[in-house]
C-alpha positions as CSV (number, residue, x, y, z in Angstrom):
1,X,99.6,114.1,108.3
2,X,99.9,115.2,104.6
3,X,102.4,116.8,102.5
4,X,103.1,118.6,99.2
5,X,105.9,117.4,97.8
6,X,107.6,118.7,94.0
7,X,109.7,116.0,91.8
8,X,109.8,115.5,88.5
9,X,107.7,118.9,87.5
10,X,104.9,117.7,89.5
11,X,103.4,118.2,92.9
12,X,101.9,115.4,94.9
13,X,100.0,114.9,97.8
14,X,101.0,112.5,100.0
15,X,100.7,111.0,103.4
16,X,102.1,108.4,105.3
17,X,101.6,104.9,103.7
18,X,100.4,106.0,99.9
19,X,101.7,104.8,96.9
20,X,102.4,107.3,94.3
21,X,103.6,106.9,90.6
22,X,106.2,109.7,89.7
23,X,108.5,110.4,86.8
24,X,111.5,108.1,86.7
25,X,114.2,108.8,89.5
26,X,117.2,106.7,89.9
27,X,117.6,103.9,92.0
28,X,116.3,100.3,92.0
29,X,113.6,98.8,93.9
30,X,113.8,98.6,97.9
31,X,116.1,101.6,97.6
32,X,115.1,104.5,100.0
33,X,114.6,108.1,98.6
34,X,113.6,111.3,100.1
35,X,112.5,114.4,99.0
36,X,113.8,117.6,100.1
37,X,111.3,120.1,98.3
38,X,108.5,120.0,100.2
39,X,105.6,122.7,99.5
40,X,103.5,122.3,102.5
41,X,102.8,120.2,105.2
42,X,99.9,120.4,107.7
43,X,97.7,118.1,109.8
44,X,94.1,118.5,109.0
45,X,93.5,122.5,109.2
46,X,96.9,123.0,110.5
47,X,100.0,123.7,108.7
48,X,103.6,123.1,109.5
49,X,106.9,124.8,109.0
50,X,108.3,123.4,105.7
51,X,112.4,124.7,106.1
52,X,112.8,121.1,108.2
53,X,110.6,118.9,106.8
54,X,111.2,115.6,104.3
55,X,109.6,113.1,102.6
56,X,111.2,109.7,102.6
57,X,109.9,106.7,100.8
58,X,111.1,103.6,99.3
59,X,111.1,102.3,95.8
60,X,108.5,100.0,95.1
61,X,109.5,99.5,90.8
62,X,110.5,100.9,87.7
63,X,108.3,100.7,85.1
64,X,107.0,102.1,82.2
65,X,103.3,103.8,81.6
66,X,100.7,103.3,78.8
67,X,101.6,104.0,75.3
68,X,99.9,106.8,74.2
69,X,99.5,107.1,70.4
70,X,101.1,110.1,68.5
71,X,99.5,110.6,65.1
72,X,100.1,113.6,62.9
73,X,98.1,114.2,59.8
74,X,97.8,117.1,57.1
75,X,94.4,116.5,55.0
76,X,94.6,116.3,51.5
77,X,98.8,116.0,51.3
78,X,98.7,111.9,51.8
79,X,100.2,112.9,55.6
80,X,100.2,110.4,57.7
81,X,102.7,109.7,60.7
82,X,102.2,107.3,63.1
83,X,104.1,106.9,66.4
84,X,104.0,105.8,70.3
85,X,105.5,107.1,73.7
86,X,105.9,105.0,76.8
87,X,106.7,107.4,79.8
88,X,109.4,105.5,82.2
89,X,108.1,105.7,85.8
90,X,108.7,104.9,89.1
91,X,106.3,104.1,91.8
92,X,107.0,105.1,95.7
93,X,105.6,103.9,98.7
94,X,105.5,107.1,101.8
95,X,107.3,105.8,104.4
96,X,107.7,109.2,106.5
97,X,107.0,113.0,106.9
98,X,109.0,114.3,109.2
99,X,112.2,116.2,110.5
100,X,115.3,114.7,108.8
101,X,117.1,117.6,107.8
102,X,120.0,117.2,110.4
103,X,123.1,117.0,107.5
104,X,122.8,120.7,106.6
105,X,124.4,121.8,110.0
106,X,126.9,119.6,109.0
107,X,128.0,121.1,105.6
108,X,128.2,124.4,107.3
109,X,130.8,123.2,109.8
110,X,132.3,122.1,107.5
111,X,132.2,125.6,105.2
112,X,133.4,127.0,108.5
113,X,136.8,124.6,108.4
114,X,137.2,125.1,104.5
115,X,136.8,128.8,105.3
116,X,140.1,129.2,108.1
117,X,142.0,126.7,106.1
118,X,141.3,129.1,102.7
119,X,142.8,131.8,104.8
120,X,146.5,130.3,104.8
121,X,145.7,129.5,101.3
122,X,146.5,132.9,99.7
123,X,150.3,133.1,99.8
124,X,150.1,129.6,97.1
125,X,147.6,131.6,95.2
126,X,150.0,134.6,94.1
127,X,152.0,132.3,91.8
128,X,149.1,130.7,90.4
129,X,147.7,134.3,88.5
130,X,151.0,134.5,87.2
131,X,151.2,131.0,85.7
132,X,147.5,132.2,84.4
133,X,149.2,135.6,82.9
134,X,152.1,133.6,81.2
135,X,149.2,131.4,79.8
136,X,147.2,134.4,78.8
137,X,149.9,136.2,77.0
138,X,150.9,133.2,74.7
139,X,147.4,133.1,73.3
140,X,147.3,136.6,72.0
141,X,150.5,135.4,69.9
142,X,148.5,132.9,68.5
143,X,145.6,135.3,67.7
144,X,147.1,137.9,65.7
145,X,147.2,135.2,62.6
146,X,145.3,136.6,59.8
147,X,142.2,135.4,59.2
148,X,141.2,133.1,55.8
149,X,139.7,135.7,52.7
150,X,136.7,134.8,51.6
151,X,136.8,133.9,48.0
152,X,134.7,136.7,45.8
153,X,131.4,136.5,44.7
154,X,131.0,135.4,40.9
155,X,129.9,138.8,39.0
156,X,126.6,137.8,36.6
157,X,126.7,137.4,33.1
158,X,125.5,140.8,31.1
159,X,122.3,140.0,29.7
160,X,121.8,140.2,25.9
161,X,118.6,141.3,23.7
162,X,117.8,138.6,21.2
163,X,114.6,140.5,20.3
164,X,115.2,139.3,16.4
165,X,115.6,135.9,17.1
């Protein structure tokens, strides 16, 4: 089984087992990861519902890629600058494709609760806007102070004709 998976910018290919070299993620090595964006999935012509499917892997290391030489020059202006990049990565071993999207029904129990509790909630609210409208009101006070002058512009000097001199 395969999978297209989207990190760091990028897409990949994966499949079970592969070792892949991606932009640096957090973590250290032996530390599992998954990845929740997955593009498409299949199984040789077939493809697969993406909505439940991840991509867990582990860490394998954090490293850094081969400096690649950055050098600028304009001809003829003695223009030379010389620099070097080393792209931070991380390389991941696949250790799964598969259905482990189960903490999302989760959240949405727990929206539900958040949602009968926010109910009761509205009576400690009232007194809250008019904190807010007391706060509001004291800053339009503060606003009405003049703002600085600018200082004028300095007129030219009249010009002369010293056509005998």
């Amino acid at each position: 089984m395969f999978a297209v998976v989207r990190t760091g910018g990028k897409q990949y290919r994966v499949a079970e087992g592969d070792v892949i070299t991606i932009e640096k993620i957090a973590g250290e090595a032996g530390d599992s990861v998954s990845f929740d964006d997955v593009l498409m999935a299949g199984e040789g012509a077939t493809l697969k519902d993406t909505k439940s499917l991840t991509v867990s892997g582990e860490i394998v290391e954090q490293g850094r890629g081969e400096k690649i030489v950055v050098f600028k020059k304009k001809r003829r202006q003695n223009y030379r600058r010389k620099n070097g990049h080393r792209q931070m990565l991380t390389q991941i071993k696949i250790t799964g494709i598969g259905a482990a999207k189960k903490a999302a029904p989760k959240k949405a129990a727990a929206k539900a609760d958040e949602g009968e509790t926010a109910k009761a909630a509205p009576a400690k609210k009232a007194p809250a806007k008019k904190a807010a409208t007391t706060k509001a009101a004291a800053k339009p006070a503060a606003a009405k102070k003049a703002p600085a002058k600018k200082a004028p512009a300095k007129k030219a000097a009249p010009k002369t004709d010293d056509k005998d001199a």
